[in-house]
N, C-alpha and C positions, 0 to 999 in steps of 0.2 A: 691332648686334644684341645681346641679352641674351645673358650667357654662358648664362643655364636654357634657352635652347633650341637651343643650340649641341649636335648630337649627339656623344656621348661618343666619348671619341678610342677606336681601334683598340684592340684588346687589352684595356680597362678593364672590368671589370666594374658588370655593370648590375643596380641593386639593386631586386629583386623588388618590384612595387607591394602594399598592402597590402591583407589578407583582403576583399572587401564585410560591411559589415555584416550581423544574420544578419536574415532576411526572415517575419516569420511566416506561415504557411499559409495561407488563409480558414476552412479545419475551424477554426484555432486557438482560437477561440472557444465550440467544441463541446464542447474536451476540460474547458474548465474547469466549463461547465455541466453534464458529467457527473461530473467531480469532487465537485461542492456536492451534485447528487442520491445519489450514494455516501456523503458524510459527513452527510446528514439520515437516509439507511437506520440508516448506524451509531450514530446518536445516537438513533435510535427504538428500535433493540436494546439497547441500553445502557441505557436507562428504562424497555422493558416486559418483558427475561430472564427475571423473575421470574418473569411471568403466561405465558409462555409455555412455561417449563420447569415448568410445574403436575404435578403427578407426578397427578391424577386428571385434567387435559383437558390435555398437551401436546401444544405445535405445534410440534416441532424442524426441521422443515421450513421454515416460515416464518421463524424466529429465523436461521437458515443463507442465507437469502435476504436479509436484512437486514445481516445480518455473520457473515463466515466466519475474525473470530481465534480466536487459539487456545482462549481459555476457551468461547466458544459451540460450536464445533467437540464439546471436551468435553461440555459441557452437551448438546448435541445426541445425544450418543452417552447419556448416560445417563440422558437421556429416552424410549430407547429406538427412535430415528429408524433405517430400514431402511439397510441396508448400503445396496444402491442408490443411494438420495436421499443419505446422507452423499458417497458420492462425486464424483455426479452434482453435487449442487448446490455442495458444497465446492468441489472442482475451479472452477466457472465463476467463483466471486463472489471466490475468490480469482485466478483469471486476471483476470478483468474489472478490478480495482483494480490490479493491478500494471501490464498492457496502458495503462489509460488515463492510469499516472502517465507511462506509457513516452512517449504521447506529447505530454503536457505537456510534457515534456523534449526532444519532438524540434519540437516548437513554440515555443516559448518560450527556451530555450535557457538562460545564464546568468541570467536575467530568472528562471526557474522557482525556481532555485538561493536565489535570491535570498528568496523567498516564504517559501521552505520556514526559510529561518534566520531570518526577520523572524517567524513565528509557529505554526512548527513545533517551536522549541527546537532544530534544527541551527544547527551553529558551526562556525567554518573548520578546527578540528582535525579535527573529525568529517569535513569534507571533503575534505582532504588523507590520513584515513588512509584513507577507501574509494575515494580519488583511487589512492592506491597499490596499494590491494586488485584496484582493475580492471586495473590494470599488470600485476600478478605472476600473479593465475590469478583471472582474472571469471569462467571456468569453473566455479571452486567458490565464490566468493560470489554469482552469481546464483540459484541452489538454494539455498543457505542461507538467504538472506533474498529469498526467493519471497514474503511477505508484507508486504515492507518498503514503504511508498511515497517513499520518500527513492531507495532503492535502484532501484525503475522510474522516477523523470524522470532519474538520475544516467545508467541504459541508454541513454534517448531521447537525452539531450545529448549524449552521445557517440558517437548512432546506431551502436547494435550491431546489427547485420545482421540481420533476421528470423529467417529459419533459423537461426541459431544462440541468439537467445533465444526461441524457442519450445521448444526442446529443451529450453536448461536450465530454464528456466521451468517444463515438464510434467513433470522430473524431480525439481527441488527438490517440487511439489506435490504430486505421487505419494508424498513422502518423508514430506514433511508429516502428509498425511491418516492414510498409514500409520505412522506415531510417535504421532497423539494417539488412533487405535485404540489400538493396542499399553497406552499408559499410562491411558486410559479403563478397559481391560478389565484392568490390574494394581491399580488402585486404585476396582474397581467397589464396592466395598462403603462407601470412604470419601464416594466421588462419591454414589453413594443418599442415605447420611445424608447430605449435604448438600444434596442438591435437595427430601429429603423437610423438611429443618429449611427452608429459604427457602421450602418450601408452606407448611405450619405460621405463619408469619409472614412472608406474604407482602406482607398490605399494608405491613408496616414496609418491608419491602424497597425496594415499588415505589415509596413516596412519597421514600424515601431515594436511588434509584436518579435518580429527574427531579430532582430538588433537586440532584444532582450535578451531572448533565445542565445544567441552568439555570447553576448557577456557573463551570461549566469551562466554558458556551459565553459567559457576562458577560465572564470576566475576559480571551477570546479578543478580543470585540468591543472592549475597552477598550485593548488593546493595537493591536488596528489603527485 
């Protein structure tokens, strides 16, 4: 008889078999196709801010449904968009992006990890030091970077328990919205003159804004 299947003598310790490989979902394929519809909203905002932060016909509503970073957020506010809708729509579109990076990350798993450094511009330092960050207190870097999408597949991978990022998650966002009011309304006068100078010259803006658009998404395509 082969000694490998000779059972282990008495007393020997028996070496634990190894993880299973990780299984992706059937959604898993959902999250990514909501991923790519999120970064074509983002890439349509980012090419028409201009025309939609119009100081005689804005739609900050609109621009806020399309992307909720930080500068539209602003713009949005000094376009005059109602407290309501700031919070209302802020809130979800920033949930929404974070939620669905979460579960790219609870799909995909090191695979996600992998994407994000092949054409996101993350690198293994950067992932080792929010690798440490989730160690010592993910309680305060999930709020902090509540807008990160790096930061929601890194959640998903490490499956952080619902309940506990949804909390942090509506408190980093609360935080959020409430910090780029505050700094909207301390620097409203510099924010005007500037949405009224990008109306003034707006088509330089907008043509300027897609030609960006168009090279940052070439030099993406070229790289994968």
């Amino acid at each position: 008889m082969s000694d490998d299947l000779l059972p282990p003598p008495t007393g020997s310790p028996v070496l634990e078999s190894e993880p299973p490989d990780h299984v992706k979902p059937r959604w898993a394929p959902l999250t990514l196709a909501a991923f790519v519809g999120l970064v074509i909203c983002t890439n349509i905002a980012n090419a028409t801010w201009v025309r939609l932060t119009n100081v005689d016909n804005p739609r900050p509503e609109l621009l806020l449904l399309l992307s909720s970073r930080n500068r539209y957020l602003a713009f949005a506010l000094g376009s005059d968009v109602s407290i309501p809708a700031y919070a209302v729509i802020g809130f979800v579109r920033i949930g929404l992006a974070f939620v669905v990076c979460h579960l790219i990350g609870r799909a995909y798993a090191g695979e996600a990890i992998g994407w994000f450094k092949k054409y996101m511009g993350f690198n293994d330092e950067a992932e080792k030091t929010f690798d440490r960050g989730f160690e010592k207190a993910e309680w305060l870097l999930i709020p902090i970077f509540a807008g990160s999408n790096i930061v929601g597949v890194l959640t998903g991978v490490r499956r952080t328990p619902w309940a506990k990022l949804l909390t942090l998650l509506t408190i980093g966002i609360a935080g959020r919205l409430l910090m780029m009011w505050w700094l909207a309304r301390f620097f409203e006068d510099q924010l005007d003159s500037f949405l009224d100078f990008t109306t003034r010259y707006q088509w330089y803006f907008f043509a300027g804004s897609i030609a960006l658009v168009v090279l940052v998404n070439l030099k993406n395509f070229r790289r994968r």
